[in-house]
N, C-alpha and C positions, 0 to 999 in steps of 0.2 A: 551281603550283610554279615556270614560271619568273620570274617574280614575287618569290618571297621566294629563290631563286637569286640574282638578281638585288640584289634587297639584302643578302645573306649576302655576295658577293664586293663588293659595296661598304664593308660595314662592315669587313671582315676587312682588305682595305685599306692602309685610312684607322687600326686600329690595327695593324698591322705598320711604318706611318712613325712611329707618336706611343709605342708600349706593346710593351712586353714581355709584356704580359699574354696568358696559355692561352688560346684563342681556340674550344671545342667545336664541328667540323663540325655543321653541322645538319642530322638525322638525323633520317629516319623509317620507321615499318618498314613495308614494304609492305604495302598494302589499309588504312594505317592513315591518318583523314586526318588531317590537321595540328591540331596541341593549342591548346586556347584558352589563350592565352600572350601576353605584350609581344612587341614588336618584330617578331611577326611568326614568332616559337618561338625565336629570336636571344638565346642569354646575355649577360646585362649584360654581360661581359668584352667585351662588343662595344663598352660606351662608357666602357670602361677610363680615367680621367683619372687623372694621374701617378701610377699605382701603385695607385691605391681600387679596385680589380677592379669597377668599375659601382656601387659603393654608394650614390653622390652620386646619380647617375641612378635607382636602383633608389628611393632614397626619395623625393626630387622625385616618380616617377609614382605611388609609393603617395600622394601628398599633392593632386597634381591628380587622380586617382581619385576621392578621398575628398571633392573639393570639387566637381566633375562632378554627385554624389549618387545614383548607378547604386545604390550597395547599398544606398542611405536606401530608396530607390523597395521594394527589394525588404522590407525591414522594415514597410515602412509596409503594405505589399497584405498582409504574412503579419500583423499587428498587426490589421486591421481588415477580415479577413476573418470571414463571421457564423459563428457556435461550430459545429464538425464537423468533415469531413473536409475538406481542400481538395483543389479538384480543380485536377491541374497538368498542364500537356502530358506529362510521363512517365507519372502515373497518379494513383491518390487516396494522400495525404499528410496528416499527422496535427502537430500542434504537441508533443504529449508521445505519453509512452511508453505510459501505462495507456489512454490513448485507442486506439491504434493495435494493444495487444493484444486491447482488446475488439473491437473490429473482425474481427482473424483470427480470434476466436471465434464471433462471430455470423455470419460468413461462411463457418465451418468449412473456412478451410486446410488441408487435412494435407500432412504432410512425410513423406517414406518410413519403411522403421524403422529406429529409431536417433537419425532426424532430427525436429527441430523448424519451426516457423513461427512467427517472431520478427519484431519492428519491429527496423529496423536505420536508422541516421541517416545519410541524403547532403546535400549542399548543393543549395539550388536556386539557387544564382550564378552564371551562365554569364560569370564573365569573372574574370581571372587574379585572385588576393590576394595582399596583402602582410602580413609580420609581421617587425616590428622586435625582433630579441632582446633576450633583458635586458642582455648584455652590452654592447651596441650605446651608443657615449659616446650618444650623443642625449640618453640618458635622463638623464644627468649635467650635463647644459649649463644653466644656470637661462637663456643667452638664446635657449632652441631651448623653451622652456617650454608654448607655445601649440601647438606643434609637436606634443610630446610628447603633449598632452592629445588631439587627435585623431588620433594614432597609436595611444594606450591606449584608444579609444573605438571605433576601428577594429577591434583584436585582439578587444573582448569584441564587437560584432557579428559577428563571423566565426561565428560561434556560432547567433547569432540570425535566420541564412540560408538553416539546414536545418530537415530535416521530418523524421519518423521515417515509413517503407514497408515493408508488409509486404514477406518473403522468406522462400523456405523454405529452410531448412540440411538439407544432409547428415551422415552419420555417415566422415569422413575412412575410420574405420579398415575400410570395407565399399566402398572405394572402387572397388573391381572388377568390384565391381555391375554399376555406370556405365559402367564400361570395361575390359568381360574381358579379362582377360592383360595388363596396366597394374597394376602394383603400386605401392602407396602408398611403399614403400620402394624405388624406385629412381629413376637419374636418368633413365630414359626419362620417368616421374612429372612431375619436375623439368621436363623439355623440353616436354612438352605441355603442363601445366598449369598450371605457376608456381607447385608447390606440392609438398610429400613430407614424407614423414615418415623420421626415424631412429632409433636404441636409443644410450643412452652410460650408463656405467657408471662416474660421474666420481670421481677421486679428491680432487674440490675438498670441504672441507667447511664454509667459513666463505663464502658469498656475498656476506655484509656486508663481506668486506672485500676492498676492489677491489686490494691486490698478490696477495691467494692465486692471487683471481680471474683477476687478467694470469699468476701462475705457474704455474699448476696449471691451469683451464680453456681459456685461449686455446690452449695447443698441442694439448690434448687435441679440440678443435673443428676445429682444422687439417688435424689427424691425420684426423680422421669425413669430413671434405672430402675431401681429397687419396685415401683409400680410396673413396668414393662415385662422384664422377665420374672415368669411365675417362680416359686421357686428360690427367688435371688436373696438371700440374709444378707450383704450388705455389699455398697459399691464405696469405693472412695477414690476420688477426684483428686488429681493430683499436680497437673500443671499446664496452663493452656498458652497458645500464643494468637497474640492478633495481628491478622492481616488487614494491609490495608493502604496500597501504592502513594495514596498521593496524600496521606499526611504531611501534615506541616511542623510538626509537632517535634519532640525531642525522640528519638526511639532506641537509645539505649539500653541494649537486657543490662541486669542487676540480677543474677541469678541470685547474690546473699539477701537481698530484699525480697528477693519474689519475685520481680519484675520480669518478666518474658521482653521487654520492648515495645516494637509496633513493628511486622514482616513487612519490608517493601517487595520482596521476591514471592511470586506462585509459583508451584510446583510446576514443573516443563518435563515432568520426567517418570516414565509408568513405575509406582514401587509400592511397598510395603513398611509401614515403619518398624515393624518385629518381627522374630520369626521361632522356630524351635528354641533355640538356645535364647534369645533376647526377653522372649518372653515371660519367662521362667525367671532370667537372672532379674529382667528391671523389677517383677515381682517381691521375689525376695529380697532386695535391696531395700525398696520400699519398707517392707516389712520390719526387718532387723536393723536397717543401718536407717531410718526416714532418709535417704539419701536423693536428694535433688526434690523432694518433696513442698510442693506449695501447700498442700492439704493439710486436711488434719494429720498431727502429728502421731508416726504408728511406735510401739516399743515393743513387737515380739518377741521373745525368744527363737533360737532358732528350732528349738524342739515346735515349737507351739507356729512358727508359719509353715515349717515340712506337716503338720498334720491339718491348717488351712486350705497349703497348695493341694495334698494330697487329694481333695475333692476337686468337682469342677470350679475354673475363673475363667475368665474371659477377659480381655483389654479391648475396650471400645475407645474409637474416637468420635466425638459428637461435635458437627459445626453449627453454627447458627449466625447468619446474617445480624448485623448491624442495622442495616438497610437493606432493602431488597435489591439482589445482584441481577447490575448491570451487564458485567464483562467481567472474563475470568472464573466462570462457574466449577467449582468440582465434577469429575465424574468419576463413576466407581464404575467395579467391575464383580461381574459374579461371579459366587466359586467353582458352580459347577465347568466353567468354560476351561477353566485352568487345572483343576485338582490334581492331573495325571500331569500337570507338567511341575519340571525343578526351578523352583528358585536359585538367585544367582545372591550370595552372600555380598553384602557391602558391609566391611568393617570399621566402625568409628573410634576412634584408638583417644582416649583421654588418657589423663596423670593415673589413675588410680582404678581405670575399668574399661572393656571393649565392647561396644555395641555395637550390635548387628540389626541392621536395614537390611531389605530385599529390593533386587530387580529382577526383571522378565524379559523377554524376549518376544518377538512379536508372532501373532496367531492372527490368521482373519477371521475367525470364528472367538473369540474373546465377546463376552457379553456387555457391551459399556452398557449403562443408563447417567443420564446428568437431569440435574434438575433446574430449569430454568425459569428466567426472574423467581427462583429461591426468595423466599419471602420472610421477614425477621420469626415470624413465629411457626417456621419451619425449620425442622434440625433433623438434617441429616447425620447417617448412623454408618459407622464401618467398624467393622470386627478388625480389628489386628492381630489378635491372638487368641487358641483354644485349645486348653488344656486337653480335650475329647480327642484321641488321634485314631477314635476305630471306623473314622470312615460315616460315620452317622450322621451328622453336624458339620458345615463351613469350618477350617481352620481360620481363615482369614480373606481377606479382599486386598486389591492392589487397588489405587488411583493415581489420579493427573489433576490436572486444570485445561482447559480448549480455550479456545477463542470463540467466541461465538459470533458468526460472520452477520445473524440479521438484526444483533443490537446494531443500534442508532453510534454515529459516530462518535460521541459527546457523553455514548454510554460510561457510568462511574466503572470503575475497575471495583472488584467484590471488597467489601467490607465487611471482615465477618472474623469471631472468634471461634476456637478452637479448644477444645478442653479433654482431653487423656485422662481415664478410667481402669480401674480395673473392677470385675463384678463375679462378689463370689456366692455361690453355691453350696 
């Protein structure tokens, strides 16, 4: 730690002479050791060049990454490994999905009642990724062309890194089981385990359409906040997406409209959508800059969000069915099964800013819970982010999506909107 101290007040600096650029303390919660990350767990805003919040930088090390050949190495061992299981320093790993459930079968898993034992997908790359957005000019430059090719060869590797592990899931809504006098519906829930469930009764009826959506849902989500956590002076909703395979419909994002689209893709993949540094910057961005903002519209100063953040916030994400899921359920994961373990940095590199996702690596002692046929007036709750780092409170929760093998065959794939929060203290 003094160490990367040590370069944290170097780099912060060196951009306080050069950059205006938000500079995220680096942060980590105690007993937690430090995330396998660039620079050391150091946000690109650390090499802020006139105004690119790190992007220049952020792609240069995805590109000497990628020439290094660290992830080639790891495709090549999972490619020419002989047919079965492999065996990994976490445990035995599976290349597809039918493999890995016959396995839990002939090995007779069981999961409590209510719950399953399912293959679930982690990465086995122990060192930070990068992914260039579509947005990102790169992709537009015919002289960055070469570039471009193995940065699109890069994103479909990212894929070809992981294994599917056995894990057994819980039944969310029996969770008291686990933890007498701990209710799935409250924020104690919330505090321990980076996870709760809530009831909403929306008056939105068109999900396809992302103004009802910002009219009618966002305050209605605020409101389920701001009642939830004791304590909470205000939440504000910021931008949701819908899922949902087998539209027919148009499903175009428009991010200048608001539009999110319609997801035809579930998550296949154990992660995190924030983390130390994400957390803090998406925050503040919001604040200062309303940037990428569907919500109401914020105008802080930056004096006036540093003494906002400076209390506790929190980033929740809250889903809630459309229709009661068939196939393709969420499941989440508790904090306490991970706390002592590092996250693995995934950097999202746009024009103008670097976001950081999280992955994991796989444990067999990992707490899933999913909650199945999730019902529309069910909404499920995960913490992505919390300001609190002494070890008291959940930082955050990882999730996926499964398959669920006793849905009927003709079961819908999930239908269900998504809506990102921040809630502050």
């Amino acid at each position: 730690m003094d160490r990367l101290s040590s370069i944290e007040n170097h780099v912060v600096g060196i951009t306080e002479r050069v950059s205006s650029a938000y500079v995220p303390p680096l942060q980590l919660t105690e007993g937690q050791p430090p995330p396998i990350a660039a620079n050391g767990g150091l946000s690109y805003m650390s090499f802020d060049r006139e105004g690119d919040a790190g992007t220049i930088a952020a792609t240069e090390a995805a590109l000497h990454q990628i020439a290094e050949g660290a992830g080639q190495a790891v495709i090549d061992m999972l490619d020419n490994a002989p047919p079965g299981p492999i065996e990994t320093k976490w445990g035995v790993g599976f290349r597809g999905y039918s493999e890995c459930l016959e396995y839990i079968r002939a090995k007779n898993i069981k999961a409590p009642e209510g719950g399953l034992a399912l293959p679930l997908r982690y990465t086995v790359f122990e060192q930070p990724s990068y992914s260039i957005v579509p947005s990102n000019a790169l992709w537009r430059d015919p002289a960055r062309e070469a570039e471009a090719k193995a940065l699109r060869k890069e994103e479909h590797d990212i894929g070809r890194r992981c294994l599917y592990f056995p894990q057994v899931l819980r039944d969310a809504r029996r969770l008291e089981r686990y933890y007498p006098g701990l209710s799935p519906n409250s924020p104690e829930c919330m505090d321990k385990l980076g996870l709760a469930l809530a009831h909403c009764e929306s008056k939105c009826e068109n999900f396809y359409d992302a103004a009802e959506v910002e009219r009618v849902f966002y305050p209605e989500m605020e409101k389920l906040l701001l009642e939830f956590f004791a304590g909470a002076t205000e939440a504000l909703v910021y931008n949701h997406d819908v899922f949902d395979k087998d539209y027919k419909g148009d499903r175009t994002e428009d991010q200048d409209n608001k539009n999110p689209g319609v997801n035809a893709n579930y998550a296949n993949l154990v992660h995190n959508d924030l983390n130390d540094n994400s957390g803090r910057v998406r925050c503040r961005e919001l604040l200062t800059k309303n940037l990428r903002n569907f919500g109401r519209e914020q105008h802080y100063t930056q004096a006036q969000a540093d003494a906002k953040m400076s209390r506790r916030f929190m980033s929740i994400n809250l889903a809630k069915p459309i229709e009661t899921v068939g196939q393709n359920p969420f499941v989440l994961c508790a904090w306490p099964s991970f706390a002592d373990q590092p996250y693995i940095t995934n950097y999202r590199v746009y024009d103008d800013r670097v976001g950081e996702t999280t992955r994991f690596t796989y444990r067999p002692d990992h707490e899933w819970y999913w909650l199945p046929q999730q019902k529309p007036t069910e909404v499920s709750m995960l913490k992505c982010y919390d300001s609190v780092t002494d070890g008291s409170v959940s930082r955050w929760s990882f999730h996926t999506a499964c398959i669920d093998p006793t849905a009927p065959d003709d079961a819908p794939c999930r239908k269900n909107v998504v809506v990102r929060a921040f809630v502050f203290f």
